[in-house]
C-alpha positions as CSV (number, residue, x, y, z in Angstrom):
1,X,96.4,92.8,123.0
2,X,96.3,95.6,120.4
3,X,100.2,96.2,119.5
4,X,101.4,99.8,119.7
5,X,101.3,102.4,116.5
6,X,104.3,104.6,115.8
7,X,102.5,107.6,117.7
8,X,102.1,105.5,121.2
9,X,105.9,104.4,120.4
10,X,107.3,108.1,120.6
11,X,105.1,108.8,123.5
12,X,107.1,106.4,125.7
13,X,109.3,107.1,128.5
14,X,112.9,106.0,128.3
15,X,112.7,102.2,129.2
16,X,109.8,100.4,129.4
17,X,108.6,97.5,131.3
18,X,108.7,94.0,129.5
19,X,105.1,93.5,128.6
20,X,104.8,96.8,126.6
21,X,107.7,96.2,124.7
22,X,106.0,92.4,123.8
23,X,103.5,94.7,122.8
24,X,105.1,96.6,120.4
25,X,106.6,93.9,118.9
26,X,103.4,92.6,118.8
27,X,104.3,89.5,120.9
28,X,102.9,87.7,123.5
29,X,103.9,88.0,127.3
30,X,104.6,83.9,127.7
31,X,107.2,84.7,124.9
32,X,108.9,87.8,125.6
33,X,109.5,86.1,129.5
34,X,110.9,83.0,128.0
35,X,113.3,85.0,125.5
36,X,114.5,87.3,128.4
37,X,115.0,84.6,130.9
38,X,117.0,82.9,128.1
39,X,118.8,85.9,126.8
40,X,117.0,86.0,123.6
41,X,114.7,88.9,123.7
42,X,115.5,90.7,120.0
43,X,116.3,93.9,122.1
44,X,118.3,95.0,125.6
45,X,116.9,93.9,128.6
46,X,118.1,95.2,131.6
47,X,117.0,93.3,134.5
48,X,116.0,95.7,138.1
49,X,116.0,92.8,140.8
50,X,112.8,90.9,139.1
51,X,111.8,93.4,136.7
52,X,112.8,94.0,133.3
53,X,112.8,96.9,131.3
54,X,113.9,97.3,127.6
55,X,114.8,100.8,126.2
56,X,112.9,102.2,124.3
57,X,115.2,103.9,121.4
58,X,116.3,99.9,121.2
59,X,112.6,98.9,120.4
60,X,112.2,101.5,117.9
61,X,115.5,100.4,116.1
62,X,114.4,97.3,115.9
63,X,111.1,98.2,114.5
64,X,113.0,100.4,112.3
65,X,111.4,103.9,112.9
66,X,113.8,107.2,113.2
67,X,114.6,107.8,116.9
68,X,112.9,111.3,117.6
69,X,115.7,114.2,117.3
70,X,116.6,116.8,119.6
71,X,117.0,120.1,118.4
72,X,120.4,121.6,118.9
73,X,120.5,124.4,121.8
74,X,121.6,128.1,121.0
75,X,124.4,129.0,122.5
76,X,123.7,130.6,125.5
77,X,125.6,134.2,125.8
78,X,127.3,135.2,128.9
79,X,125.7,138.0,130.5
């Protein structure tokens, strides 16, 4: 499993399933079950029924890469 590079990270939607976040923490599906079963996973798991996803702003903290910025809006003037 090739892990992910800082480019496929950003392209992301907002939570992803378990196995892609093993894979950008370049770990190993066995694993990242066993940790989130037990609690340990090194990020938030939030568990849908069977699934699990982990956010994706919490993976990249981890990792330590800048969470992508929004720009702030103009203020919109009445008409």
């Amino acid at each position: 499993m090739t892990p992910l590079s800082i480019p496929d990270l950003y392209a992301l939607p907002a939570a992803v399933d378990l196995q892609t976040a093993a894979r950008a923490l370049n770990m190993g599906r066995t694993l990242a079950y066993e940790l989130a079963k037990s609690g340990d996973f090194p990020c938030t798991v939030i568990r849908y029924g069977d699934a699990y996803r982990v956010p994706t702003a919490d993976i990249l903290r981890l990792l330590n890469i800048p969470l992508p910025t929004e720009k702030p809006s103009e203020p919109v003037e009445p008409p």
